[in-house]
Backbone as ProteinMPNN parsed JSONL, in Angstrom:
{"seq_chain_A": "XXXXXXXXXXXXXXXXXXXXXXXXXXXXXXXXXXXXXXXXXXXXXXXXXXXXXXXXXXXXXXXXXXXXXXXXXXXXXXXXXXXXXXXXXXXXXXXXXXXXXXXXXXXXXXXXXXXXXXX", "coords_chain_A": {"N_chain_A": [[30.584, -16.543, -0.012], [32.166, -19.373, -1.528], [34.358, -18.647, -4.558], [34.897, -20.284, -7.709], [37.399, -20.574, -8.172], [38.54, -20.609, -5.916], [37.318, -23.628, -4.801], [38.401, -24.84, -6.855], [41.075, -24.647, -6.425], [41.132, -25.606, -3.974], [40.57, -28.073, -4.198], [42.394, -29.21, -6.098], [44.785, -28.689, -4.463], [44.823, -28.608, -1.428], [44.849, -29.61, 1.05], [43.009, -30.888, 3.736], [42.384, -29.472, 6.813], [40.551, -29.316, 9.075], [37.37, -28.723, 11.34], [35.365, -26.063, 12.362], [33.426, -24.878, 15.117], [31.19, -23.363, 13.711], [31.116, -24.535, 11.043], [32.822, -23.637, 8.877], [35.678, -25.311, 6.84], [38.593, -25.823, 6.91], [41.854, -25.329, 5.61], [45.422, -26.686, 4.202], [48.233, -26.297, 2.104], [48.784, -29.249, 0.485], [51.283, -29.78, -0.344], [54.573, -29.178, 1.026], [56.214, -26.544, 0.14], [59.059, -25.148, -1.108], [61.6, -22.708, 0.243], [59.29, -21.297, 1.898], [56.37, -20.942, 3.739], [53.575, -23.206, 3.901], [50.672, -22.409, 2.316], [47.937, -21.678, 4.042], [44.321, -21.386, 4.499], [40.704, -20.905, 4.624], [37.643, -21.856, 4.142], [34.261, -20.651, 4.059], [31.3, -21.89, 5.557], [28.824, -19.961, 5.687], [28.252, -16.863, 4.691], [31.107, -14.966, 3.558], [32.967, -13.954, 6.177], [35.096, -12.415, 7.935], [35.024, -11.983, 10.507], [33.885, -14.581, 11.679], [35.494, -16.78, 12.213], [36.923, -18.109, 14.773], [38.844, -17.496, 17.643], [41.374, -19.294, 18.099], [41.344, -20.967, 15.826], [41.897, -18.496, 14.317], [44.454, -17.941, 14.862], [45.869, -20.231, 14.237], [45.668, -19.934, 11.398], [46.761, -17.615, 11.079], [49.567, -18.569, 11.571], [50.395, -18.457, 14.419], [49.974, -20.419, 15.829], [51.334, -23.862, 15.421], [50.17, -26.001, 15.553], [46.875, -26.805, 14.919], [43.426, -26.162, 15.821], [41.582, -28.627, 18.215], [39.067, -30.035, 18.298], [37.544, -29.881, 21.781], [36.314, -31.805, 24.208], [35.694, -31.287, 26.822], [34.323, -28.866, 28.757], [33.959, -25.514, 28.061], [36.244, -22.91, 30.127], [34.606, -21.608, 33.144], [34.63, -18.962, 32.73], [34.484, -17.85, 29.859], [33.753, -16.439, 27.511], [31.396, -17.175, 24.844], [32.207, -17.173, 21.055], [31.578, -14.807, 19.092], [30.287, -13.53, 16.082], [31.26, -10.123, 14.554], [29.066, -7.679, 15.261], [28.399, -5.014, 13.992], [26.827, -2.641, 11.985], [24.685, -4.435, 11.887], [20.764, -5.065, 13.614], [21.398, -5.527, 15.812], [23.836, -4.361, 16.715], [25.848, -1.866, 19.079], [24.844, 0.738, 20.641], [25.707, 2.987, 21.246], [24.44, 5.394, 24.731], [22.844, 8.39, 23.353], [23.456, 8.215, 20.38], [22.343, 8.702, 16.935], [21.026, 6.973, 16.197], [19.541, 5.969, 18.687], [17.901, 7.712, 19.027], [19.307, 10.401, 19.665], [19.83, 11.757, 21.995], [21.979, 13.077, 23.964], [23.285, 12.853, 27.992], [23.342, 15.823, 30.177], [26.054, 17.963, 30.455], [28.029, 17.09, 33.22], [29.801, 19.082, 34.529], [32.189, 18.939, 35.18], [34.012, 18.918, 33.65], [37.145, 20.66, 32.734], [38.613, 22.392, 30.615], [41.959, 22.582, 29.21], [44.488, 24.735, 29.373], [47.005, 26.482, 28.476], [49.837, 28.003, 30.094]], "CA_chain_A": [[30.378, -17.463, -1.116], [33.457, -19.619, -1.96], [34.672, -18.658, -5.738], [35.283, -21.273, -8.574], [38.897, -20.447, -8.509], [38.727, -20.884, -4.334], [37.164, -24.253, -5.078], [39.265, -25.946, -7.613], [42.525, -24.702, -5.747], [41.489, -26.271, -2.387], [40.521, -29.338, -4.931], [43.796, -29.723, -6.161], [46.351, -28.233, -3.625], [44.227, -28.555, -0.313], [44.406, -30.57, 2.35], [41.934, -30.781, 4.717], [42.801, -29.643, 8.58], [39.808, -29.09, 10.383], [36.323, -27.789, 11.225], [35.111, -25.535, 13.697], [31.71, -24.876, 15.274], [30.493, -22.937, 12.881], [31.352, -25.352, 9.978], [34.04, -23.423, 8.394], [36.307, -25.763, 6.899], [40.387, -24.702, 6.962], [42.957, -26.085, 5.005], [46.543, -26.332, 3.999], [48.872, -26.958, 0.638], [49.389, -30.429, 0.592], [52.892, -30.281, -0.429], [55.108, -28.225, 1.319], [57.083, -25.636, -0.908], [60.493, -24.295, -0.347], [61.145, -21.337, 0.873], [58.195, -20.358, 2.437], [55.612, -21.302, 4.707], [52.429, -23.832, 3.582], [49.139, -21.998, 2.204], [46.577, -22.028, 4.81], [43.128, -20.979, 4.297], [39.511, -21.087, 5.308], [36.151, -22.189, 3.645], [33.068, -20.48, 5.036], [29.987, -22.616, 5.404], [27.631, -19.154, 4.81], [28.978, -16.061, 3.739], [32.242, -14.998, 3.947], [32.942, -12.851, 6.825], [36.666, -12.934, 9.004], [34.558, -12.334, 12.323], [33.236, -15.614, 11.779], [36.731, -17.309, 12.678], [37.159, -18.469, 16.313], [40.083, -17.616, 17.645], [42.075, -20.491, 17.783], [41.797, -21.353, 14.505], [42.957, -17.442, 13.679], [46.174, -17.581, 15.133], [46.869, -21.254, 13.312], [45.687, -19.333, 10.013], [48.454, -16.875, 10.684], [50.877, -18.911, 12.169], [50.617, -18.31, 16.041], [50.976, -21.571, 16.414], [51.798, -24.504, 14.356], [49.133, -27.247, 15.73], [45.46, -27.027, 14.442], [42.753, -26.522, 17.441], [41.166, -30.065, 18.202], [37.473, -29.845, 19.185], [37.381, -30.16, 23.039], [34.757, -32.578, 23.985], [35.052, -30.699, 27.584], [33.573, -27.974, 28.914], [34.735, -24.418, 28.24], [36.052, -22.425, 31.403], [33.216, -20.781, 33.113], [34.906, -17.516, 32.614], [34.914, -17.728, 28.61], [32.15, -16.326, 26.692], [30.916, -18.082, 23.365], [32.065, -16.749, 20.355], [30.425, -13.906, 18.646], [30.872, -12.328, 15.308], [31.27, -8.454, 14.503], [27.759, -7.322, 15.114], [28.462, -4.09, 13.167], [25.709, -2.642, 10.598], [23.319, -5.163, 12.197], [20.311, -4.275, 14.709], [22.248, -6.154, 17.412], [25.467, -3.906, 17.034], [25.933, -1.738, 20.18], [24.727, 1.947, 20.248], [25.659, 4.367, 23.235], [23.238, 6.503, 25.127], [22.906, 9.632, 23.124], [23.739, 7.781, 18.907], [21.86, 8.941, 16.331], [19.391, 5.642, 16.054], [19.356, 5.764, 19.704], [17.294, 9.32, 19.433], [20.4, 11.845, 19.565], [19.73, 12.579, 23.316], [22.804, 12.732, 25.235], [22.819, 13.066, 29.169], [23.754, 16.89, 29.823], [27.691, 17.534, 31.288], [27.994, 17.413, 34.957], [30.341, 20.12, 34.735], [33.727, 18.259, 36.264], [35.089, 19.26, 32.919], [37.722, 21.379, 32.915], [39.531, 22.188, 29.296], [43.089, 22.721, 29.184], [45.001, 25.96, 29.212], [48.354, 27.052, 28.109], [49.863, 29.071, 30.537]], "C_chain_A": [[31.743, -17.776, -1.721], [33.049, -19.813, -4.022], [35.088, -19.497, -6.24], [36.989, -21.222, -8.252], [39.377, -21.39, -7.478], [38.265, -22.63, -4.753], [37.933, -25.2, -5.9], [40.681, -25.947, -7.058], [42.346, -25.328, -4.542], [40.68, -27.967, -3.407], [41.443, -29.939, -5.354], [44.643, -29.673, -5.5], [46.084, -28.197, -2.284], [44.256, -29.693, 0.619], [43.685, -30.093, 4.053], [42.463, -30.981, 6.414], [42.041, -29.8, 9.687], [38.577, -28.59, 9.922], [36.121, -27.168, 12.477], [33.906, -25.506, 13.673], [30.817, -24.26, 14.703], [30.096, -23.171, 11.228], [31.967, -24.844, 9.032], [35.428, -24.64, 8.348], [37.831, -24.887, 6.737], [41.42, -26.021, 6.55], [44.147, -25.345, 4.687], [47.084, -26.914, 2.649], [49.07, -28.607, 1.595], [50.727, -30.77, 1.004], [53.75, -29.02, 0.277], [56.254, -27.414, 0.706], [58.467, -25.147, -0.301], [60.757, -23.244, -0.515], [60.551, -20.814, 1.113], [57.369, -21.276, 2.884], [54.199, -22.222, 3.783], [51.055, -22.561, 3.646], [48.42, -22.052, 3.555], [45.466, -21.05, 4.735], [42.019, -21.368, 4.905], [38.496, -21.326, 4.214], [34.864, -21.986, 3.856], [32.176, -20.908, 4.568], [28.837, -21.493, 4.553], [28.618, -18.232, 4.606], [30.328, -15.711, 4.32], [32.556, -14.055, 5.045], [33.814, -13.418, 8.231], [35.97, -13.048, 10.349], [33.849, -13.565, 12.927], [34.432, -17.018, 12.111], [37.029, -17.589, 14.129], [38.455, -18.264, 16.626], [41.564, -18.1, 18.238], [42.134, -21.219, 16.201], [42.349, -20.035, 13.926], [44.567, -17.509, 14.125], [46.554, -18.715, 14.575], [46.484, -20.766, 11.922], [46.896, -18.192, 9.702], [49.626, -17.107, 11.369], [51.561, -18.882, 13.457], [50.798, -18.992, 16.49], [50.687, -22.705, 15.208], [50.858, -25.845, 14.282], [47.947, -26.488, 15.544], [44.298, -27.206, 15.575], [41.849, -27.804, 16.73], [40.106, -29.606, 18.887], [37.549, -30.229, 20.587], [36.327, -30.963, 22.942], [34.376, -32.018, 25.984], [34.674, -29.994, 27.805], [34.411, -26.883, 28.986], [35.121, -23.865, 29.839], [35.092, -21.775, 31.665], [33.032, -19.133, 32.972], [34.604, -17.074, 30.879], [33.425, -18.002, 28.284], [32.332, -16.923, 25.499], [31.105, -17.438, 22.739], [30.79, -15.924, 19.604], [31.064, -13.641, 17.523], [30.702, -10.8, 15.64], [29.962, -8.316, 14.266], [27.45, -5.892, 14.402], [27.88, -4.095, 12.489], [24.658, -3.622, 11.116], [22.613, -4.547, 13.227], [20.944, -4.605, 15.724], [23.421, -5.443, 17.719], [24.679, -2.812, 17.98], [25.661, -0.17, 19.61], [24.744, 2.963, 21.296], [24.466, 4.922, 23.222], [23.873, 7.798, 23.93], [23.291, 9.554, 21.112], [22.438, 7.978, 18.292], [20.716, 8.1, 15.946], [19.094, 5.919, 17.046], [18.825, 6.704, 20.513], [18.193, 10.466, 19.588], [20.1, 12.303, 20.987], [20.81, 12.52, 24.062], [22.463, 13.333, 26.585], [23.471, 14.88, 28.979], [25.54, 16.958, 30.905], [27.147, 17.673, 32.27], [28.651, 18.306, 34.847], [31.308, 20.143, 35.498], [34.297, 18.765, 34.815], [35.853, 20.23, 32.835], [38.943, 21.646, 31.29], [41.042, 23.207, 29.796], [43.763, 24.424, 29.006], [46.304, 26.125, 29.29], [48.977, 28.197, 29.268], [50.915, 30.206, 30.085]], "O_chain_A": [[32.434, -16.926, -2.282], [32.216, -20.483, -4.632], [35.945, -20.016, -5.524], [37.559, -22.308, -8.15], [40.099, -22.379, -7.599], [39.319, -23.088, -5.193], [38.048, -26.366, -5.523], [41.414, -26.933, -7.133], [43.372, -25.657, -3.946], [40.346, -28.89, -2.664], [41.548, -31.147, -5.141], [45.526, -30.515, -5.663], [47.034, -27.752, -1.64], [43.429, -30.605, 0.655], [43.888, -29.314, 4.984], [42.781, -31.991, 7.043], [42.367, -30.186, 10.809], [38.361, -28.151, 8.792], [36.589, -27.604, 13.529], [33.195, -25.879, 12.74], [29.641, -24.447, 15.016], [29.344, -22.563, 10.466], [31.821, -25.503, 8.003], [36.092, -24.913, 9.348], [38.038, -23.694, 6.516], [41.623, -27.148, 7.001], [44.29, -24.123, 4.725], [46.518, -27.865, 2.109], [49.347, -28.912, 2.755], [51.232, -31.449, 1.898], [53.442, -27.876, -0.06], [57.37, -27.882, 0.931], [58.723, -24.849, 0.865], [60.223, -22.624, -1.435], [60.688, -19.623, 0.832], [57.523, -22.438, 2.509], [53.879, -21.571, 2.788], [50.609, -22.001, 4.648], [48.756, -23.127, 4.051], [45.738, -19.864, 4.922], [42.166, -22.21, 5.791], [38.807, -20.722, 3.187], [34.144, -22.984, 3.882], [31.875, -20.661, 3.4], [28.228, -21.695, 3.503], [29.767, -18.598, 4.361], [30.659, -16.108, 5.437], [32.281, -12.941, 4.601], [33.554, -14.251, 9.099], [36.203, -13.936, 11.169], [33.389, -13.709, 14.059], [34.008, -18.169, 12.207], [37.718, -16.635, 14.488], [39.297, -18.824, 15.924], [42.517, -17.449, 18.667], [43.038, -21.906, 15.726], [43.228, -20.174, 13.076], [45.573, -17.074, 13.565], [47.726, -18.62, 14.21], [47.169, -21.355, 11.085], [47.599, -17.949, 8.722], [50.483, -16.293, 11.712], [52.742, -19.129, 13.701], [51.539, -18.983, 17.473], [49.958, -22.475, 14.244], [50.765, -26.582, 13.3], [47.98, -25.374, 16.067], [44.22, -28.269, 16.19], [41.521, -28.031, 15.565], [40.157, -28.902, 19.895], [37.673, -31.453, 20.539], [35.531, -30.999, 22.003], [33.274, -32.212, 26.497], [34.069, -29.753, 26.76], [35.424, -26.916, 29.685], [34.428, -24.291, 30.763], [34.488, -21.233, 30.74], [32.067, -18.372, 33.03], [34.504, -15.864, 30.678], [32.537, -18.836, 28.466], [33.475, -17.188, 25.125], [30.479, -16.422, 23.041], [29.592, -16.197, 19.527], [32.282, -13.476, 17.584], [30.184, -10.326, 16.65], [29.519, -8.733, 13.196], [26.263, -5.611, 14.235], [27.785, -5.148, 11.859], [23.572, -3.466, 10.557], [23.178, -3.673, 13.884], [21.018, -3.788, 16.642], [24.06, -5.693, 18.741], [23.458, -2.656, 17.947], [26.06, 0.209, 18.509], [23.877, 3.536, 21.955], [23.646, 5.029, 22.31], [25.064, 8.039, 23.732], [23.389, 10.618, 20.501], [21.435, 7.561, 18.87], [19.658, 8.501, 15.462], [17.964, 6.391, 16.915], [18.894, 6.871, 21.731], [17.657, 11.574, 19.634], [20.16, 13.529, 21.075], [20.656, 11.786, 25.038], [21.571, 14.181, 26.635], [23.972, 15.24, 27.913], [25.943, 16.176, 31.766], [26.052, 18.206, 32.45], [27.844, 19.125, 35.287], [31.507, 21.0, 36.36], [35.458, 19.117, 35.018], [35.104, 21.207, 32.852], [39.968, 20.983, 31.136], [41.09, 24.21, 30.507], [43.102, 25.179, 28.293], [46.793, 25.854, 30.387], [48.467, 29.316, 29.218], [50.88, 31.322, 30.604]]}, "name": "protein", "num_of_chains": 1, "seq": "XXXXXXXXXXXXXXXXXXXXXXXXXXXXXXXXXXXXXXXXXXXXXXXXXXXXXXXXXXXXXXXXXXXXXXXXXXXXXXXXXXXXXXXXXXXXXXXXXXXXXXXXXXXXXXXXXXXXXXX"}
């Protein structure tokens, strides 16, 4: 949830760079200041949450590169999966064999382990 403050500063000092597919807008100071690098920021459509950033627009939020990604209108490579956020704390986040939701059963050792000894 963008704050009043967040709001009137990308109202006055914002210029508008882009959207991505998740309708996060991202902007920059207008004017460019001296000695130091132009503002850039983000606007999240629903709540606020960094894993919701694609990343191409993270590395022009911190400066990885200096051009603004441009919506492709072709087709991703067929190697490149679709953005995901951090599924963490949700039911969808990932839970090994043997995690405490996931019944506490681990498999039992095979017995290749061998612990270390000082000689």
């Amino acid at each position: 949830m963008t704050t009043l403050v967040t709001r009137v500063m990308t109202w006055l000092q914002g210029e508008r760079v882009g959207t991505d597919s998740f309708g996060n807008c991202y902007y920059q100071e207008r004017s460019k200041p001296t000695g130091r690098r132009r503002r850039r920021w983000v606007v999240y459509k629903q709540e606020d949450e960094a894993s919701r950033v694609p990343p191409s627009w993270h590395a022009w939020l911190h400066y990885t590169t200096d051009q603004a990604p441009v919506e492709s209108k072709g087709k991703a490579p067929s190697w490149q999966k679709a953005h995901r956020p951090n599924l963490t704390g949700t039911v969808a986040a990932y839970r090994p064999p043997g995690h405490t939701l996931e019944g506490g059963k681990r498999a039992p050792a095979t017995g290749d382990y061998e612990p270390w000894r000082p000689m």
